[in-house]
PQR file of N, CA, C, O and H, with PARSE charges and radii, in Angstrom:
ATOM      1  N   UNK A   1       0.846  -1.170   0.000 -0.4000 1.5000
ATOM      2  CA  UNK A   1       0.000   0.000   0.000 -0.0000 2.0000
ATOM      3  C   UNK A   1       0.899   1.243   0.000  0.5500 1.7000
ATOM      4  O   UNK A   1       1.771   1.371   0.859 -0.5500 1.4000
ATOM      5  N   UNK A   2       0.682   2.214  -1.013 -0.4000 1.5000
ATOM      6  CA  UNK A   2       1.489   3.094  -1.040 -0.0000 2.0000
ATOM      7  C   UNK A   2       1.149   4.098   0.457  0.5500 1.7000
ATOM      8  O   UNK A   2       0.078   4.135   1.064 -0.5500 1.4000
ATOM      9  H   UNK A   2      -0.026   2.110  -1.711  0.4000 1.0000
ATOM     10  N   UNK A   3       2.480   4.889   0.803 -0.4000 1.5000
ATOM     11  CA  UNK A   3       2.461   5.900   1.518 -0.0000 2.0000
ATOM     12  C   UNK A   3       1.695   7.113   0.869  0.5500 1.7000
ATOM     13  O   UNK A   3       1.927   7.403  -0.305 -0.5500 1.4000
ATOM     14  H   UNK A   3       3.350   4.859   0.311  0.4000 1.0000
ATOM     15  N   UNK A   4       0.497   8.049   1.853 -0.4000 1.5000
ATOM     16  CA  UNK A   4      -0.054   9.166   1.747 -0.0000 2.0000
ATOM     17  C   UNK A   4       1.540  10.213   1.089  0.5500 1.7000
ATOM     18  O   UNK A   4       2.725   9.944   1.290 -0.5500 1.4000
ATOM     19  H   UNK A   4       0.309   7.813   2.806  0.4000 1.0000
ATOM     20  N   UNK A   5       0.928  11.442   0.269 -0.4000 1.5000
ATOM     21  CA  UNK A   5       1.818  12.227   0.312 -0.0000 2.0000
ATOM     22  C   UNK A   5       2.085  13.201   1.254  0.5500 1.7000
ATOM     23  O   UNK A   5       1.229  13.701   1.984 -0.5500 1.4000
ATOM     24  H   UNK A   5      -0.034  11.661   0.106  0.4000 1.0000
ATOM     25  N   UNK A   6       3.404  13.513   1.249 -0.4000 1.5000
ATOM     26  CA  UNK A   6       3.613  14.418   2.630 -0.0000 2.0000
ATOM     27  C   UNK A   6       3.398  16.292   2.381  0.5500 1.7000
ATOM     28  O   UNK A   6       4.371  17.002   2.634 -0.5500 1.4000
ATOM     29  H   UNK A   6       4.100  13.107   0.656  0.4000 1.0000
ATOM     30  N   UNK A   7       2.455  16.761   2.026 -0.4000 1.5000
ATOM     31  CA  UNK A   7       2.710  18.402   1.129 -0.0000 2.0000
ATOM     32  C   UNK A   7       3.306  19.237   2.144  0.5500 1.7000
ATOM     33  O   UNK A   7       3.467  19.009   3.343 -0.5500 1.4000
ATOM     34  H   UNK A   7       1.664  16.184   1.820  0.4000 1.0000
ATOM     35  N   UNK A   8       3.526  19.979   1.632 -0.4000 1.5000
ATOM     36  CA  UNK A   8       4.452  21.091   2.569 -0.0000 2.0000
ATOM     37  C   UNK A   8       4.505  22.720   1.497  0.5500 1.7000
ATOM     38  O   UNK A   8       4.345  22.761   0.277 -0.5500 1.4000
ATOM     39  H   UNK A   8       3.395  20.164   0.658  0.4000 1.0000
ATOM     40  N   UNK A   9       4.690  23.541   2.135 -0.4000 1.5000
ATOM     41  CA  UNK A   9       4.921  24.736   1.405 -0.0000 2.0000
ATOM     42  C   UNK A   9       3.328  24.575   1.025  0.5500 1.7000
ATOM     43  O   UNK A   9       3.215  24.435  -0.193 -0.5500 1.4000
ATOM     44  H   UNK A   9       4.820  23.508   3.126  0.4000 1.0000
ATOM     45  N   UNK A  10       1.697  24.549   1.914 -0.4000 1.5000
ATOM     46  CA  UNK A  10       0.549  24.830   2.017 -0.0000 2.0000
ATOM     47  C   UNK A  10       0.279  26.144   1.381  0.5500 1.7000
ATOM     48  O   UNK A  10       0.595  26.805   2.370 -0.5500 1.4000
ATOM     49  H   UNK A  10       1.789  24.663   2.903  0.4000 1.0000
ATOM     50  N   UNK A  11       0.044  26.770   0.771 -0.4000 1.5000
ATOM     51  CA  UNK A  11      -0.563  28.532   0.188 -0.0000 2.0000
ATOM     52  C   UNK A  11      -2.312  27.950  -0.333  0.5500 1.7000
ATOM     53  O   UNK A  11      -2.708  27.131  -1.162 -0.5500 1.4000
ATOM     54  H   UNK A  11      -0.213  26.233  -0.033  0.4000 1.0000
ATOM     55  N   UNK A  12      -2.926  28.777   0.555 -0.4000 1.5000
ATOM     56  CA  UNK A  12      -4.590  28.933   0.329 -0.0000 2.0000
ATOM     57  C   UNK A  12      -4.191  30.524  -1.049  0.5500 1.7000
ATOM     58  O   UNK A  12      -3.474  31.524  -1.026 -0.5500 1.4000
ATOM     59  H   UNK A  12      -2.605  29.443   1.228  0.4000 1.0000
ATOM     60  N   UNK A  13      -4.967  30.017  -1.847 -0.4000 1.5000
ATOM     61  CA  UNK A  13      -5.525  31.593  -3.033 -0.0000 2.0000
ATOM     62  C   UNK A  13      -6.741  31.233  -3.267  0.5500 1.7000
ATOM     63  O   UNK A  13      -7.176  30.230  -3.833 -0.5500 1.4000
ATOM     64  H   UNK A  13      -5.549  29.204  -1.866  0.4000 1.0000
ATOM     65  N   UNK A  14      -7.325  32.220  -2.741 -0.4000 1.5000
ATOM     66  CA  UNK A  14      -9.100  32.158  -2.455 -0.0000 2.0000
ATOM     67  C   UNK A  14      -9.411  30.934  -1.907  0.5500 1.7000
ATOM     68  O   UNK A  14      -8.973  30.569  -0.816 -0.5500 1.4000
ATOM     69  H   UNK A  14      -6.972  33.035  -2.282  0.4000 1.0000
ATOM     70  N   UNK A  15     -10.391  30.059  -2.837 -0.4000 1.5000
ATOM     71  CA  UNK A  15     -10.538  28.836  -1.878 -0.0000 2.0000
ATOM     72  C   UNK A  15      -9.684  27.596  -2.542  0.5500 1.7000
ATOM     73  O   UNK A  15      -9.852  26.515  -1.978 -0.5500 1.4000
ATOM     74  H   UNK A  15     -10.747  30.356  -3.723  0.4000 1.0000
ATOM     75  N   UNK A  16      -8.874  27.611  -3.560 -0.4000 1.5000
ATOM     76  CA  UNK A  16      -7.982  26.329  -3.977 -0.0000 2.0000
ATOM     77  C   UNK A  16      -6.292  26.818  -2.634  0.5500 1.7000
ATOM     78  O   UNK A  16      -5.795  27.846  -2.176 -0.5500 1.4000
ATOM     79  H   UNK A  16      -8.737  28.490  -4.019  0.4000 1.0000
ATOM     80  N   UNK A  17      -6.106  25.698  -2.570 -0.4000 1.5000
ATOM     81  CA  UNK A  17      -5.501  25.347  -2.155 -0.0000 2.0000
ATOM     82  C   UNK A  17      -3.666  24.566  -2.868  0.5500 1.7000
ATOM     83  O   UNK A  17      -3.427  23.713  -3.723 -0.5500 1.4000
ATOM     84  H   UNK A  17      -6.511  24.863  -2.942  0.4000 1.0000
ATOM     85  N   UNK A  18      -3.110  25.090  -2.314 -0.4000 1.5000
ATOM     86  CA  UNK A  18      -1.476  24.670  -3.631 -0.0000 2.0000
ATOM     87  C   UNK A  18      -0.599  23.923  -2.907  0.5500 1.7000
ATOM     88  O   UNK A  18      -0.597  24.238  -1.717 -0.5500 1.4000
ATOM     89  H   UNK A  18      -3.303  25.783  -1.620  0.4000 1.0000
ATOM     90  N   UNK A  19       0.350  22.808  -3.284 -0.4000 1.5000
ATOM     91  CA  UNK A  19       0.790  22.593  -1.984 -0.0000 2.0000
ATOM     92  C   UNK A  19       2.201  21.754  -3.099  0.5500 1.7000
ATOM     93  O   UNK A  19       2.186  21.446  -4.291 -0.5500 1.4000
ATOM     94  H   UNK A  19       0.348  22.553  -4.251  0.4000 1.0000
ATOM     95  N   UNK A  20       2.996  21.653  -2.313 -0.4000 1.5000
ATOM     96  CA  UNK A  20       4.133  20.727  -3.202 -0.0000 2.0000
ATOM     97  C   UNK A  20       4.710  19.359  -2.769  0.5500 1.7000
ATOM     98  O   UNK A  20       5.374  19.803  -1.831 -0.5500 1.4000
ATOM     99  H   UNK A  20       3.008  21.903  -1.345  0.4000 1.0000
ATOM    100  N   UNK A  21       4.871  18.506  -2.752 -0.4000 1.5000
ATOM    101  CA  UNK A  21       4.801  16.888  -2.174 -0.0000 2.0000
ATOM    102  C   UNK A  21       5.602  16.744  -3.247  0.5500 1.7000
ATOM    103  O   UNK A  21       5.821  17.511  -4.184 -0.5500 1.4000
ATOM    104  H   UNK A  21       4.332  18.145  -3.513  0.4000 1.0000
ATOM    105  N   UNK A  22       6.225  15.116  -2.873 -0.4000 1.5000
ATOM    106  CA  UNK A  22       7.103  14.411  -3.336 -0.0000 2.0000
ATOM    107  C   UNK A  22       6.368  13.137  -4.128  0.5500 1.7000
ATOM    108  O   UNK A  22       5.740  12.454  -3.319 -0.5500 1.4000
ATOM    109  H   UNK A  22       6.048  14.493  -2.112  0.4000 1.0000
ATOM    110  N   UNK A  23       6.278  12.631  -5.517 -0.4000 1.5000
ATOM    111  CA  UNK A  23       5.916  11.969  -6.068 -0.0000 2.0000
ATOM    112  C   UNK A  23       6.415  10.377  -5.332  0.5500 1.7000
ATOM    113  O   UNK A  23       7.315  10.358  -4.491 -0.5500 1.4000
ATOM    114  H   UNK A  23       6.787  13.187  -6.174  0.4000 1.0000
ATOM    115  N   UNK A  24       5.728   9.142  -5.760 -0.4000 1.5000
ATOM    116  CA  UNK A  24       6.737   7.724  -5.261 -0.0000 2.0000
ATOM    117  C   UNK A  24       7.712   7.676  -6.256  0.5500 1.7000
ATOM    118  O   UNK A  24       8.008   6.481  -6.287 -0.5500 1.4000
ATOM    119  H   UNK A  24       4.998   9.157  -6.443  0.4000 1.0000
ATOM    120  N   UNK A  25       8.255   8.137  -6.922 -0.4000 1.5000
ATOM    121  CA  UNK A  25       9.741   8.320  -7.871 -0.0000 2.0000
ATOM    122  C   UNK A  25      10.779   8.986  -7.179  0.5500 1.7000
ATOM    123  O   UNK A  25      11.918   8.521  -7.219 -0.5500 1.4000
ATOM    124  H   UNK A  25       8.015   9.108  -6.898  0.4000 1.0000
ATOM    125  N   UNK A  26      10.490  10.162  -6.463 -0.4000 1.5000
ATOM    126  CA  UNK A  26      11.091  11.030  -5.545 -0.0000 2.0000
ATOM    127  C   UNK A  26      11.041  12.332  -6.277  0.5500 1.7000
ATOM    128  O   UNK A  26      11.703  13.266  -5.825 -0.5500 1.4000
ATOM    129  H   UNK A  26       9.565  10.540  -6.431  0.4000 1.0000
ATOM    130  N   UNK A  27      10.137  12.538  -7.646 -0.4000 1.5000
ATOM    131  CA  UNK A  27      10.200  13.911  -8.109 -0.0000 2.0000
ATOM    132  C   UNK A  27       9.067  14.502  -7.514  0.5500 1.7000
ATOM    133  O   UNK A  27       7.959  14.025  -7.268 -0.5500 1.4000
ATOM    134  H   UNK A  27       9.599  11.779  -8.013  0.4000 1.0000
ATOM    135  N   UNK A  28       9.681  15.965  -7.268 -0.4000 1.5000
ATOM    136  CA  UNK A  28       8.789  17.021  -6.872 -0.0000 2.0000
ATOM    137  C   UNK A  28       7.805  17.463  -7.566  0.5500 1.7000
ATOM    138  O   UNK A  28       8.030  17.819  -8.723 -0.5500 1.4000
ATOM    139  H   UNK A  28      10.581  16.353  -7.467  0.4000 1.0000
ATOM    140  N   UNK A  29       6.309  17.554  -6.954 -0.4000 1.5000
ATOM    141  CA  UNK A  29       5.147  17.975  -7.685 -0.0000 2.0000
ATOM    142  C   UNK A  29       4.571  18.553  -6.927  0.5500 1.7000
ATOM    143  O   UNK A  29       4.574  18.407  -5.704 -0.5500 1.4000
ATOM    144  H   UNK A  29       6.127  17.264  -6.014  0.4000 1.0000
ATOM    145  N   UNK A  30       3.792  19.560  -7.793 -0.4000 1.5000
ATOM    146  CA  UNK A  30       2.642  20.494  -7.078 -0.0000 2.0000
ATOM    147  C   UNK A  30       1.669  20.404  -7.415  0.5500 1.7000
ATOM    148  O   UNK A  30       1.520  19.948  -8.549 -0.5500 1.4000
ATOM    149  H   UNK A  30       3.789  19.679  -8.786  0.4000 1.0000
ATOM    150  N   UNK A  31       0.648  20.729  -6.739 -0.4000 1.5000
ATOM    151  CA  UNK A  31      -0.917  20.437  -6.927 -0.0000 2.0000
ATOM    152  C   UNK A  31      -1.684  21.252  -6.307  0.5500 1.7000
ATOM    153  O   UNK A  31      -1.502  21.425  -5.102 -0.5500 1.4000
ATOM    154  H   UNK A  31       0.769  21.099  -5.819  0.4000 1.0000
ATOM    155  N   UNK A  32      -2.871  22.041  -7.093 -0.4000 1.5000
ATOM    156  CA  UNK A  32      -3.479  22.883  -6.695 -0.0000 2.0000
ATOM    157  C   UNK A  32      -4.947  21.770  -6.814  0.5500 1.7000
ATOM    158  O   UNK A  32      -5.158  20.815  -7.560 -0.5500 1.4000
ATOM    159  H   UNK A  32      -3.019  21.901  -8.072  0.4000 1.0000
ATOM    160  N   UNK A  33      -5.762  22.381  -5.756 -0.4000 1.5000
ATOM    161  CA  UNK A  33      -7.237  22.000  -5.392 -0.0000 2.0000
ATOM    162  C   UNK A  33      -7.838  22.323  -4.603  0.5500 1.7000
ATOM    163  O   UNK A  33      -7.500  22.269  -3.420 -0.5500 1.4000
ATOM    164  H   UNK A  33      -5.591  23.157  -5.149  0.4000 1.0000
ATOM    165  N   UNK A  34      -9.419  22.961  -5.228 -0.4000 1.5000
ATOM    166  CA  UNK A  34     -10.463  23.284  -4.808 -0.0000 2.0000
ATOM    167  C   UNK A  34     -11.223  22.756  -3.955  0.5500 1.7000
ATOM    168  O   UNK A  34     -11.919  21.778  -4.229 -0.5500 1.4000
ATOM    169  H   UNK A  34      -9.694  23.005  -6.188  0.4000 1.0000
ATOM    170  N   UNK A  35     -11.200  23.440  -2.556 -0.4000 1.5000
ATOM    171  CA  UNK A  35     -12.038  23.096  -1.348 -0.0000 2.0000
ATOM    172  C   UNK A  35     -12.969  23.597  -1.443  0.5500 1.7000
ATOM    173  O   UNK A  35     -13.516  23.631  -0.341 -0.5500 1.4000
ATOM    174  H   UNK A  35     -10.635  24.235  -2.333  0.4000 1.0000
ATOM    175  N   UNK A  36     -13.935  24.383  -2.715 -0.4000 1.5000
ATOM    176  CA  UNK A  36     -15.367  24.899  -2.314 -0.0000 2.0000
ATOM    177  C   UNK A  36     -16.395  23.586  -2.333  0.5500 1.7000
ATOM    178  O   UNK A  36     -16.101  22.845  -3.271 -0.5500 1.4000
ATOM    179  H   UNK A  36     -13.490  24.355  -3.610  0.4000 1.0000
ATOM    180  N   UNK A  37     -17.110  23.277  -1.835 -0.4000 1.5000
ATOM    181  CA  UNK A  37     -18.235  22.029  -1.529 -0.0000 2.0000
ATOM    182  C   UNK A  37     -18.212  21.527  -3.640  0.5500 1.7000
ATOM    183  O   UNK A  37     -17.996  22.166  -4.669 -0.5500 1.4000
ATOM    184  H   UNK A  37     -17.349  23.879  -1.073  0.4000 1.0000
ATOM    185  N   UNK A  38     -18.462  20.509  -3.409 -0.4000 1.5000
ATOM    186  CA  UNK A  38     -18.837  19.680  -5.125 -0.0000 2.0000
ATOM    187  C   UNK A  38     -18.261  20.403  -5.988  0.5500 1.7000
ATOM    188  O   UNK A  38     -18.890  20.570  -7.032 -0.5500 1.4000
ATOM    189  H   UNK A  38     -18.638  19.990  -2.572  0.4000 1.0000
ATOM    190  N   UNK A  39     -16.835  21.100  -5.856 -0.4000 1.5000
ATOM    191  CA  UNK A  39     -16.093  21.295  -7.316 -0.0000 2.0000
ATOM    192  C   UNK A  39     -16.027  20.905  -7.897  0.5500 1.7000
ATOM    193  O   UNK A  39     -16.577  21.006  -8.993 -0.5500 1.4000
ATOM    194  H   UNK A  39     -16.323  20.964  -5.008  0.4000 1.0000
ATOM    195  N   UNK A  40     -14.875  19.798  -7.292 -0.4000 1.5000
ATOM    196  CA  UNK A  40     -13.645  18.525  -7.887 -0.0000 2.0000
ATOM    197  C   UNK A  40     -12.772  19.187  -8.443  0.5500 1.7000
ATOM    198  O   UNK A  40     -12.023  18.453  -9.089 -0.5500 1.4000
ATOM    199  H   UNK A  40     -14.428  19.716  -6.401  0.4000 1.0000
ATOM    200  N   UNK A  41     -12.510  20.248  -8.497 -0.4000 1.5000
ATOM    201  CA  UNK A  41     -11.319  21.002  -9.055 -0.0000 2.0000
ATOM    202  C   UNK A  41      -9.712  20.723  -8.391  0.5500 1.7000
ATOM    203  O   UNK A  41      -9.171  21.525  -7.630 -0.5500 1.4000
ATOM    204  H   UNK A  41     -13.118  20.844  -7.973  0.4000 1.0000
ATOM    205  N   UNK A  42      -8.975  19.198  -8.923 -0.4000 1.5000
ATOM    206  CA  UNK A  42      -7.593  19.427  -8.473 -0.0000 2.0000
ATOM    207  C   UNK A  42      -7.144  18.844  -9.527  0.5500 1.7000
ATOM    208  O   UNK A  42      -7.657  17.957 -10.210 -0.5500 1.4000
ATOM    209  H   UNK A  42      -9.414  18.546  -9.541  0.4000 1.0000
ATOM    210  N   UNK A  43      -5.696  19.636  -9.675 -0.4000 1.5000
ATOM    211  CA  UNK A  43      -4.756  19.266 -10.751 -0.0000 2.0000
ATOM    212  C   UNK A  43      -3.252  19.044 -10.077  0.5500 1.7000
ATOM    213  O   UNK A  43      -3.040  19.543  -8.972 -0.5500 1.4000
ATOM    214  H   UNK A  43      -5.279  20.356  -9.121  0.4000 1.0000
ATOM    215  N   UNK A  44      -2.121  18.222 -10.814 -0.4000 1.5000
ATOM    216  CA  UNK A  44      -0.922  18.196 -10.766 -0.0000 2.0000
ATOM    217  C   UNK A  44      -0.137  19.146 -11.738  0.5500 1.7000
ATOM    218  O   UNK A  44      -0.654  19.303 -12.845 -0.5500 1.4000
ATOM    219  H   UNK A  44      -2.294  17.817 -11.712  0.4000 1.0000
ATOM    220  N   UNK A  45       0.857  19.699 -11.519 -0.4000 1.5000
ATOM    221  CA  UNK A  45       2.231  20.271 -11.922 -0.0000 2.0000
ATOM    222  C   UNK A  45       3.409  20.123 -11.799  0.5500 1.7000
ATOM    223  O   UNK A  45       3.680  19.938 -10.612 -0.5500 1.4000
ATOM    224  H   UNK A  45       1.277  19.572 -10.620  0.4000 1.0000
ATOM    225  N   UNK A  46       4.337  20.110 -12.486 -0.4000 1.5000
ATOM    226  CA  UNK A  46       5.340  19.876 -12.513 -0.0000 2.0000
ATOM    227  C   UNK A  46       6.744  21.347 -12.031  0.5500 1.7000
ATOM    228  O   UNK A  46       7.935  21.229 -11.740 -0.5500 1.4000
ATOM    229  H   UNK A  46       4.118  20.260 -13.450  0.4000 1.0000
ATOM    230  N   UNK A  47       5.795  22.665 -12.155 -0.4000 1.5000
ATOM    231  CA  UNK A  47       6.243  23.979 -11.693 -0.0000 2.0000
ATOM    232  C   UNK A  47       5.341  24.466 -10.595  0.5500 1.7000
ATOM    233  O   UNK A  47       4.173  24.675 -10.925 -0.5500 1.4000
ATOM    234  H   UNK A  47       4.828  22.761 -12.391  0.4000 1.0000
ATOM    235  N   UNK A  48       5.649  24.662  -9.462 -0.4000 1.5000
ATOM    236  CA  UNK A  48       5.336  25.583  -8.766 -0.0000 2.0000
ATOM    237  C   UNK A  48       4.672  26.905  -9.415  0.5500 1.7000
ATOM    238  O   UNK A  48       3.714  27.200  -8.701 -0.5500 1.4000
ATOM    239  H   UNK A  48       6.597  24.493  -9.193  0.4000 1.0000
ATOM    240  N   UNK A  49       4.776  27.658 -10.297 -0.4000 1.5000
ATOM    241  CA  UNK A  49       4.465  28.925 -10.882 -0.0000 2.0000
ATOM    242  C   UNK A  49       3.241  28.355 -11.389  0.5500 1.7000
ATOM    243  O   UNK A  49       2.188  28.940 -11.135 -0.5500 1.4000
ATOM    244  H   UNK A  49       5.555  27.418 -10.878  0.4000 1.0000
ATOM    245  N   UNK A  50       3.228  26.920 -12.310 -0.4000 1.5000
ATOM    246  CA  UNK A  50       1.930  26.778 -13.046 -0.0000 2.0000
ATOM    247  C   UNK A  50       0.582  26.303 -12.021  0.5500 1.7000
ATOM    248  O   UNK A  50      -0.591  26.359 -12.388 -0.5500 1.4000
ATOM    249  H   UNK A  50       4.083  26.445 -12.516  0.4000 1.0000
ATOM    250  N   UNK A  51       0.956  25.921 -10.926 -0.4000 1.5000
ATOM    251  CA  UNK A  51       0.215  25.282  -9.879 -0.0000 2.0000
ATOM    252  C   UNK A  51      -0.373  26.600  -9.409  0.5500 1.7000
ATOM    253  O   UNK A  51      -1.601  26.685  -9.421 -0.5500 1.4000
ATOM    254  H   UNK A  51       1.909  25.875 -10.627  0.4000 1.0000
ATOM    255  N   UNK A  52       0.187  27.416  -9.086 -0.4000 1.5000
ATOM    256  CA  UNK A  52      -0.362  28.923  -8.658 -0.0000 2.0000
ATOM    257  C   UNK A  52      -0.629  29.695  -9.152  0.5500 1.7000
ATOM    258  O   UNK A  52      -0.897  30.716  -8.519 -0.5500 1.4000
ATOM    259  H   UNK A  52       1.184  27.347  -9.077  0.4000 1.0000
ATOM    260  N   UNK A  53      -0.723  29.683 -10.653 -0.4000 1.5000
ATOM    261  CA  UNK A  53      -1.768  30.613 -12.090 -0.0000 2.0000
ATOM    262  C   UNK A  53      -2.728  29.362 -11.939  0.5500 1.7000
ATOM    263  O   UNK A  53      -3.679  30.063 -11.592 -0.5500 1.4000
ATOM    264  H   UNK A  53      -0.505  28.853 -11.167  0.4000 1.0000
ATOM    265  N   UNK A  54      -2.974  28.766 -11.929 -0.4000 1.5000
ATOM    266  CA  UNK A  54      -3.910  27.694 -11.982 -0.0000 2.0000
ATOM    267  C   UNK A  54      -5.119  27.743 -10.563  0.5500 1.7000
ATOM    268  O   UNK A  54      -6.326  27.544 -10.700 -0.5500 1.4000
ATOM    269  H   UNK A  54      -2.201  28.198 -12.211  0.4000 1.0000
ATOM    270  N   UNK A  55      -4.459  28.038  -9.315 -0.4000 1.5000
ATOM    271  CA  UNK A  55      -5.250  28.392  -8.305 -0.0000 2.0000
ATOM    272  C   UNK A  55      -5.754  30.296  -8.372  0.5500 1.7000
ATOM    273  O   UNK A  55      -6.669  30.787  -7.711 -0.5500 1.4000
ATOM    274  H   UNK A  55      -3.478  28.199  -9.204  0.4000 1.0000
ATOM    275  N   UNK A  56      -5.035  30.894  -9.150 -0.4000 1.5000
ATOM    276  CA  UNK A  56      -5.263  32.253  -9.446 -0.0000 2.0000
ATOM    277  C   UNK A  56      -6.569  32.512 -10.136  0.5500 1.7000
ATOM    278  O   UNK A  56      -7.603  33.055  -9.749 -0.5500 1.4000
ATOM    279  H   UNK A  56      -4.292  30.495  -9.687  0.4000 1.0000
ATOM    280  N   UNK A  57      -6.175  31.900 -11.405 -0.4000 1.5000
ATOM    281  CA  UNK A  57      -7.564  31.900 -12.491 -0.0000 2.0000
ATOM    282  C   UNK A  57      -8.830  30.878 -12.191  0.5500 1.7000
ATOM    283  O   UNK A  57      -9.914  31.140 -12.712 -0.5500 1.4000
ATOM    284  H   UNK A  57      -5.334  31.458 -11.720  0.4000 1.0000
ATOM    285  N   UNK A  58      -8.700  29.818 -11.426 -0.4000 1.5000
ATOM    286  CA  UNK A  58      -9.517  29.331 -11.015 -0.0000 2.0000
ATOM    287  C   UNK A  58     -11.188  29.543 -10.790  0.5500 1.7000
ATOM    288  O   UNK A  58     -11.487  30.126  -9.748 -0.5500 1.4000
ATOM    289  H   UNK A  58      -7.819  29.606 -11.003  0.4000 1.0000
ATOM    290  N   UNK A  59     -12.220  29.153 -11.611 -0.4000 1.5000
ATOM    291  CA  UNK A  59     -13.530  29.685 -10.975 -0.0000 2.0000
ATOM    292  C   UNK A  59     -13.949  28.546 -10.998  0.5500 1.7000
ATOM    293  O   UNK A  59     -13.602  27.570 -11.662 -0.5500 1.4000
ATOM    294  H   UNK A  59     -11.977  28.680 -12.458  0.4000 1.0000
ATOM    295  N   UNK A  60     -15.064  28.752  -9.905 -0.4000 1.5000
ATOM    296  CA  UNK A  60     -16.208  27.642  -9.172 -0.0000 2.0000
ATOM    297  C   UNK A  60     -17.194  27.548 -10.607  0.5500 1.7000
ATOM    298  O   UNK A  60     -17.421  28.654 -11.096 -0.5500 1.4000
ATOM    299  H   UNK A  60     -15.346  29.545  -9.365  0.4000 1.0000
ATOM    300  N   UNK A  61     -17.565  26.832 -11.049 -0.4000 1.5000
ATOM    301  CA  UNK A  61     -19.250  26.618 -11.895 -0.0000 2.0000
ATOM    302  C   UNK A  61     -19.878  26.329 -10.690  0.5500 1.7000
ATOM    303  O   UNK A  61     -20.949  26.926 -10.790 -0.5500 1.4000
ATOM    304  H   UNK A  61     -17.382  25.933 -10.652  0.4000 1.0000
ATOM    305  N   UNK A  62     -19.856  25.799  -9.664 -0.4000 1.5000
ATOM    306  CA  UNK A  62     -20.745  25.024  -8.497 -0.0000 2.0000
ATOM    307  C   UNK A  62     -21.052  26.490  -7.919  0.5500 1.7000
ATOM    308  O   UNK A  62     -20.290  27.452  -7.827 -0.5500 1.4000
ATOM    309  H   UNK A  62     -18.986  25.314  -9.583  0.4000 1.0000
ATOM    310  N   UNK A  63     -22.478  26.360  -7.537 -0.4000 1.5000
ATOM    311  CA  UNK A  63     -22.878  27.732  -6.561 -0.0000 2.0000
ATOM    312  C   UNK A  63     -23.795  27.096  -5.723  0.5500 1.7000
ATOM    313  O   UNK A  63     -24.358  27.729  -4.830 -0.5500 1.4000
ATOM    314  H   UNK A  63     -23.098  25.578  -7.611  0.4000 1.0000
TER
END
């Protein structure tokens, strides 16, 4: 059973959430995702910068 990832370097922008963790390869990834109720809005990156234009431009369709 694989190990949970460990994120670190947490930044909230509005309500997504960005965070950077260690892949099971040992490469570094970032991932931004949406905590507003029934988004489903999360993605992976490979840059820090694109993970956080991605939580920037971000909009809810869910209201």
């Amino acid at each position: 059973m694989p190990a949970r990832p460990r994120f670190r370097r947490v930044v909230r922008i509005g309500p997504v959430q960005v965070a950077t963790y260690y892949d099971g390869r040992g490469r570094e990834k970032h991932t931004a995702a949406c905590t507003a109720p029934r988004c489903g809005f999360a993605t992976e990156y490979d840059s820090r910068a694109a993970a956080e234009l991605a939580a920037r431009t971000h909009r809810c369709r869910v209201r």
